[in-house]
LOKOLTOR-710713 format. One record per residue (C-alpha): residue in one letter; x, y negated, z negated. Coordinates in steps of 0.5 Angstrom, whole numbers, padded with zeros to 4 digits, always signed. Example, Ala and Ser with C-alpha at 12.3 -4.5 7.8 and 13.67 -1.06 7.14 Angstrom:
A+0025+0009-0016 S+0027+0002-0014 
//
This chain:
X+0263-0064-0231 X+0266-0066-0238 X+0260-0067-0244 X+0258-0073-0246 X+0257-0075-0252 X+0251-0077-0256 X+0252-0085-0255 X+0255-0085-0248 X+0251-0085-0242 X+0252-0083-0235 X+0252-0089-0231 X+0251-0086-0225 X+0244-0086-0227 X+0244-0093-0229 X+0247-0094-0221 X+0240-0091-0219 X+0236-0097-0222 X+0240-0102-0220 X+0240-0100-0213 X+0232-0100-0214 X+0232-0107-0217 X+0236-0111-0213 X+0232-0108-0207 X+0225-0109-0210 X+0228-0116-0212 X+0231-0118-0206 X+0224-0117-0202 X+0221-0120-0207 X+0225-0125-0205 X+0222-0127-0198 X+0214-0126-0201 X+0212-0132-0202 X+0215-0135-0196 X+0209-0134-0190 X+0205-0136-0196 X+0207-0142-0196 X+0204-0147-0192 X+0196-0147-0189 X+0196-0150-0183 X+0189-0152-0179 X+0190-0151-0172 X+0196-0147-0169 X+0203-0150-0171 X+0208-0152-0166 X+0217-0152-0167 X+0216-0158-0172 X+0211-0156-0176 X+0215-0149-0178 X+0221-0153-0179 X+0218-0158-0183 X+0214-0153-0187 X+0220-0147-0187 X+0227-0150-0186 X+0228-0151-0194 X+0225-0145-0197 X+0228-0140-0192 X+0236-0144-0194 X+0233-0143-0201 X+0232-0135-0199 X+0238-0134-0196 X+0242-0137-0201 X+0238-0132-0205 X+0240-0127-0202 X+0246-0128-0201 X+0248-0129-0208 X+0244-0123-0211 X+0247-0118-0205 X+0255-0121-0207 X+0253-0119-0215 X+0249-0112-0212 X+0256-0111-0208 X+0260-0113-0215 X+0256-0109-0219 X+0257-0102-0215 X+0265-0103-0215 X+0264-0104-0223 X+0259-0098-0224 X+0264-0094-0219 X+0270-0096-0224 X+0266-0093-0231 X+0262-0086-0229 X+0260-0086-0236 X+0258-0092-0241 X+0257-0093-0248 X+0250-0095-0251 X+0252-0103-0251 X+0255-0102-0243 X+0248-0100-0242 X+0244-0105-0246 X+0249-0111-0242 X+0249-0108-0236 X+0240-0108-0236 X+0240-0115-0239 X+0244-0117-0232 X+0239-0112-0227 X+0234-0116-0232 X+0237-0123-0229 X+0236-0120-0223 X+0229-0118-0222 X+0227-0125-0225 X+0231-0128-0219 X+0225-0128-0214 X+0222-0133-0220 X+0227-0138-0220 X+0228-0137-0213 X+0220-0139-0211 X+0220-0145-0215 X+0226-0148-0213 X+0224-0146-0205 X+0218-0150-0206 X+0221-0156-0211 X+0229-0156-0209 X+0228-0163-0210 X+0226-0163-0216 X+0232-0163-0221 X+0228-0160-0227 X+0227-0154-0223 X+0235-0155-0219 X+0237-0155-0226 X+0233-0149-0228 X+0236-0144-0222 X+0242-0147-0223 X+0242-0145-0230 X+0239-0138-0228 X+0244-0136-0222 X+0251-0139-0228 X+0246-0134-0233 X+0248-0127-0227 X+0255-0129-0226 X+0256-0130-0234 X+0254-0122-0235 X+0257-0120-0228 X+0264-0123-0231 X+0262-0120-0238 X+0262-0113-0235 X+0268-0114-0231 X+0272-0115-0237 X+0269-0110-0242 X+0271-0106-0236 X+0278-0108-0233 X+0279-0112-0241 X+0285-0116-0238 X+0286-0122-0233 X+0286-0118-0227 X+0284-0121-0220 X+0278-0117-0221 X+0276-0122-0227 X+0279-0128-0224 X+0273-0126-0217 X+0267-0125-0222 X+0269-0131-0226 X+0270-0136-0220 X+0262-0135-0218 X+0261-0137-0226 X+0266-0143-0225 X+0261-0146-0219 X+0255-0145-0221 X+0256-0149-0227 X+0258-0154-0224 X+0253-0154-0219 X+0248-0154-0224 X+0251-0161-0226 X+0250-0164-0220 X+0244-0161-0219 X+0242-0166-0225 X+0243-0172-0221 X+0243-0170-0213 X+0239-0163-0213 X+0239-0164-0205 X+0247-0164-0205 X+0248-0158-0210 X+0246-0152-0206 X+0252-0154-0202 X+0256-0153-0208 X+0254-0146-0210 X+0255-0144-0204 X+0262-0145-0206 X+0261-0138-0210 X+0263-0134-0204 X+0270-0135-0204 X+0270-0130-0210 X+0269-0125-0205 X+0276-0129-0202 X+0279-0127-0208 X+0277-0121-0209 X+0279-0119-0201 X+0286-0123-0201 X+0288-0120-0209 X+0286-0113-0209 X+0290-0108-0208 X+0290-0103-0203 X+0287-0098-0207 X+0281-0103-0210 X+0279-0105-0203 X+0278-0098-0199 X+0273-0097-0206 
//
């Protein structure tokens, strides 16, 4: 193993953190779910329906997009074994985005209809896939498919977000479109970059 250097990080370590975040805020994720009603005799299949059916649309919305950035993340890290100081300090803003998704992500479970809160988690998730393309490109820097994948989430949420200003029941529809930058990445890697 070579020496690093005083301003460099191995960021292997930083792979241990991120796996312990996005796992503790994926869980987190389904917290307040069986929370959220209280009924005053036993409930029947419509009574679940109409208490569940949109937050656990919201959770698996959730869930998805932070286990499509986990798996981005862990391809970028296996990319930059060791990193400088500023790589470490953007790469903990984005786990920082992560660990606040169970937040956005409870208040839009329970007021989807309200367009404040749609735009305030529209606003977060373009917020993750921002720093996911930023540390994409301080990586690869250049226009590679791997830039192209990290920055199509980006070019969807954004506006999804401004739909959800006008219509939020409509705009979970339009970021679930974000997932075909795994098409991206899938159908663009080369053979090498899709066995790591």
């Amino acid at each position: 193993m070579t020496e690093l250097k005083p301003d460099q990080f191995e960021m292997r370590r930083l792979e241990s953190l991120s796996n312990t975040i996005f796992g503790v805020a994926m869980t987190l994720l389904a917290y307040d779910l069986p929370k959220s009603a209280v009924f005053t005799s036993a409930p029947d299949w419509s009574d679940l329906a109409h208490v569940y059916s949109g937050k656990l649309a919201g959770f698996a919305l959730s869930f998805i997009i932070a286990g499509v950035f986990w798996i981005s993340h862990h391809r970028r890290l296996a990319r930059q074994p060791v990193g400088s100081r500023g790589a470490v300090i953007l790469n903990l803003f984005f786990l920082l985005s992560i660990v606040l998704l169970p937040v956005t992500n409870g208040l839009y479970t329970n007021y989807a209809m309200s367009s404040a809160v749609a735009v305030l988690y529209g606003l977060h998730l373009t917020a993750i896939a921002g720093l996911n393309a930023l540390l994409w490109w301080t990586i690869i820097g250049g226009w590679r498919h791997e830039i192209m994948a990290s920055l199509f989430p980006l070019l969807v949420f954004i506006p999804g977000t401004i739909v959800a200003t006008f219509a939020p029941q409509v705009a979970p529809f339009v970021w679930f479109i974000a997932f075909g930058g795994l098409l991206i990445q899938r159908f663009y890697a080369s053979p090498v970059d899709q066995d790591s």
